[in-house]
Structures are given as C-alpha cells and as structure tokens.
N, C-alpha and C positions, 0 to 999 in steps of 0.2 A: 309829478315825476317827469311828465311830458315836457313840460317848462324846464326842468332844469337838465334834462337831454338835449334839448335846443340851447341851452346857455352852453353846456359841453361843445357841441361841436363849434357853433362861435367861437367859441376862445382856440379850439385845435385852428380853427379856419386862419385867427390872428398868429399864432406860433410860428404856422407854416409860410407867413410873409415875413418873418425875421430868421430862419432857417439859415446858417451860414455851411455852406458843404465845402467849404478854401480849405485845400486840407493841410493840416499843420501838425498831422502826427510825424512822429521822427521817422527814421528810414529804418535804422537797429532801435527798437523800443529796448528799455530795458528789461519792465518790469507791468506785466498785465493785470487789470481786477476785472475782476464781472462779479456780476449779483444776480439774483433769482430768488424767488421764495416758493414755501411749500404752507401747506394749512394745515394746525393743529385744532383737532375738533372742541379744544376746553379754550384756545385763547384769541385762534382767530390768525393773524397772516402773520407769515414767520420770514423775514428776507435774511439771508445771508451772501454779506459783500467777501470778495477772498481780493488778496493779493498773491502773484506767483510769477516767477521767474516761464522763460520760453521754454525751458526742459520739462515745466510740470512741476518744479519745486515749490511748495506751498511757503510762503513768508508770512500772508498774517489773516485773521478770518475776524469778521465783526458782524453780528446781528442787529436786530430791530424788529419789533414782536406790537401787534395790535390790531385792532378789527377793521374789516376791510370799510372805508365812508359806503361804498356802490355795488353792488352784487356785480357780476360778471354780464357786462354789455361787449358783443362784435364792435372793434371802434373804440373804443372807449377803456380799455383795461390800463390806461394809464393814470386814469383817476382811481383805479384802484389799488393798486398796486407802487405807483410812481412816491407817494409819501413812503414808504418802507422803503423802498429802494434807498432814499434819497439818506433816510436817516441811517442807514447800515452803510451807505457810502463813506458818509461823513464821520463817521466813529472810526473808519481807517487811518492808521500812522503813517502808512507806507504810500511815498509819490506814487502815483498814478500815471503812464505814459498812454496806453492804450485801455481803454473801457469798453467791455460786450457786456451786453447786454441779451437774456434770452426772450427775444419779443422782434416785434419789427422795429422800424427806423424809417426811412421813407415809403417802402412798401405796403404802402397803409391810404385806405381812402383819402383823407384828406394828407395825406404826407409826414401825418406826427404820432407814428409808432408811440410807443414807451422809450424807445431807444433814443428818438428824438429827445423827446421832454427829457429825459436826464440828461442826453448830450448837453445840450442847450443850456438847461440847469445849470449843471455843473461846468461848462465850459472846458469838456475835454474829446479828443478825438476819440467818438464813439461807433460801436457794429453793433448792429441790430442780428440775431442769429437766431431765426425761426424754425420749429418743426412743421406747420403748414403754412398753406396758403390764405392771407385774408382778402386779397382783392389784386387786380390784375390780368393779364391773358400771357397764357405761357407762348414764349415762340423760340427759334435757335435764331440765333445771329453768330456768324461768322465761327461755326462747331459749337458756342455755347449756351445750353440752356439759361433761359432768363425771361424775368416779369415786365411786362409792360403796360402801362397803366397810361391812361389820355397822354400816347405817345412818346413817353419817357421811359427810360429802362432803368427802373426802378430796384429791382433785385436779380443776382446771381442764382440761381439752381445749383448746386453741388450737390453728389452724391456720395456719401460715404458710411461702410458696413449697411450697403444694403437699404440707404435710406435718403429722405431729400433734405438737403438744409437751403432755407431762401435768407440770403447773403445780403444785407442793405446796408445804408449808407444810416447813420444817427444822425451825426454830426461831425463838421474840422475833419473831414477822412471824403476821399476820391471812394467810387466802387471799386475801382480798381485794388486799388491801395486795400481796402476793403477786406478783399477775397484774396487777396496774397498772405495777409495776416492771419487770415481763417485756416488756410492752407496750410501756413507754418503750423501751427494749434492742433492739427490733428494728429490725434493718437490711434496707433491699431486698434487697439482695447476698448475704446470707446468713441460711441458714438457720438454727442458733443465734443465741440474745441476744449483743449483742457482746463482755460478758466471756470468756461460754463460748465463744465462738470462739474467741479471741485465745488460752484457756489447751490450746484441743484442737491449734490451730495450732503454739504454741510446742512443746506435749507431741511432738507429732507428729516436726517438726524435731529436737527435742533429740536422740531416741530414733534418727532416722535416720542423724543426723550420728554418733552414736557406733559405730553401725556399719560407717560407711562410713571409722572410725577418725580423721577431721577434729576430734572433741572428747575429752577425756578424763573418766572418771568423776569425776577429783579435780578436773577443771575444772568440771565441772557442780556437784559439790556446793560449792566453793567463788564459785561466780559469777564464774569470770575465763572469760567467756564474751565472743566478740563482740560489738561493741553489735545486730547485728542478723542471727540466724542466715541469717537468708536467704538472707545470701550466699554460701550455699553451693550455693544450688540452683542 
C-alpha cells in the first residue's frame, strides 16, 4: 500500500507540471455542471453530474455508481473519487462552459485537487469549491481572506450563511475569475453554489433510493431514472 501511495503522489507531482491556469472561461457562461458524489452502503460511490442555467434552473442530471479503487487518504481523494466523477460527466448531453467541482483545485499539497485532475481531464474551465481546509496558511491580503501555501495564493476564503467556502482555481480559470463565478452561484437558501448543490442533492438521493431498493444500479447507470427523484422522499 506504501508503494503505491508513493506512485500516487508521483503522478500528482507530474500533473502539477502540465497544470494550464490561462483562463479561457467565457465572461457570460451560459450554462454550469458540477458533480459530487454520496455513498450507498449496498453499492459503493454514487457521483452525480448536473447541468443548470445561472438562475438554478436544472437542465439535465447524469450518474455513475461503483466501488471506490482507495478508501479515503488526505491528498489523494482524487483517486477515489475522480473515476466517478469523470464517468457521470461524460454521460452529460448538455455543453459545458463552466465546471465546479466540490473538492479543492490547487489548494491542495501538491497543487492537484480533484478539481484539477478533472479540469485537466476534461479540458474545461474548472473551481474547486471546498468546505474545509486541506493545506495552506490563512492570511488577509488587501480585506480578503485567502490560503497561501509555499508563497502562492492558492485559494479565496468566502463566507456564506454562516460558513467558509476555500475558492480554488482547477483549471483554464483566473482566482479571480474564479470567485466571481462562485459569487454569482450563491443562493440565500443555501449553503453551496447552486450547481454544487443541485449535484450533492441528486448524489445524495440517488445513493439513498438505491438502498432503500426503489432504484437499480442498471437504472442509474443507464439514466431510466424518474424525472424527479424526489419523489421518493
């Protein structure tokens, strides 16, 4: 296991030297996805990708269901997780202009969040939208809170309902640019950006309903899902 914790971070080490942060997202996106996943105790890691307009309008939601390769390492949760992700992205119809992701982006030891590795992957302007801290030293710069890590300012601090989101760059995306989009995203009602809701919501649902034996694996990975899980609750 030691040995191939050491191959992991090698390979982050090499990611982080092809890392492109040029950013090339548009200025009006049109149409935002994020992904995130929840865990079903009977099948293992459930990711669900959403598509959605900047009001919160939902357009299209795609899954991907299977056992995680890695149990849960600090560092390293994009080997667990980054296959789900990647295959629930890609079952999406709907273009993609801006992708969050709920994980870090550069604010991450070696600089390759999960937000990274699917930026990168997929070649789209991506944010990393964290609920804690994995690495860094918080300081203000010029009124704003933000992470700095072996002298780079790695992530934004924002706070909202009462709580911290660390704002990173994935990939093709400025911080700036970054934390403007994040900005836009925010709902009173909630506490994630509304993509990341929407996809921690679905993830959530999927994962429950399969348990509670109301959906099937083959139905999830193939999309003959309700139009609206919720009706299960």
């Amino acid at each position: 296991m030691e040995i191939s914790i050491r191959r992991l971070i090698k390979l982050q080490r090499k990611i982080a030297e092809k890392i492109d942060t040029t950013d090339k997202a548009p200025k009006k996106p049109n149409t935002y996805c994020a992904i995130d996943a929840a865990y079903s105790r009977k099948y293992g890691g459930v990711a669900a990708a959403i598509a959605c307009r900047q009001d919160g309008e939902l357009i299209e939601v795609a899954y991907s269901i299977g056992e995680a390769p890695l149990k849960y390492i600090p560092g390293l949760l994009a080997f667990r997780e980054a296959p789900l992700f990647y295959t629930a992205y890609r079952r999406l119809n709907t273009p993609c202009d801006i992708l969050l992701i709920d994980g870090h982006g550069l604010s991450h030891p070696r600089r390759t969040g999960i937000a990274t590795h699917i930026g990168m992957a997929v070649k789209k302007p991506t944010i990393g939208v964290a609920k804690s801290r994995l690495t860094g030293r918080e300081k203000i710069v010029n009124g704003t809170r933000v992470l700095e890590h072996h002298g780079e300012i790695v992530a934004v601090i924002i706070t909202h309902r009462g709580k911290d989101l660390y704002i990173s760059q994935g990939a093709y995306i400025s911080l700036q640019h970054a934390v403007e989009i994040v900005k836009q995203l925010l709902h009173p009602r909630h506490y994630l950006p509304i993509p990341i809701y929407h996809a921690d919501h679905y993830s959530r649902i999927a994962a429950r309903q399969l348990d509670h034996g109301n959906i099937t694996p083959q139905q999830l990975r193939e999309g003959r899902l309700p139009t609206d899980l919720t009706t299960f609750l």
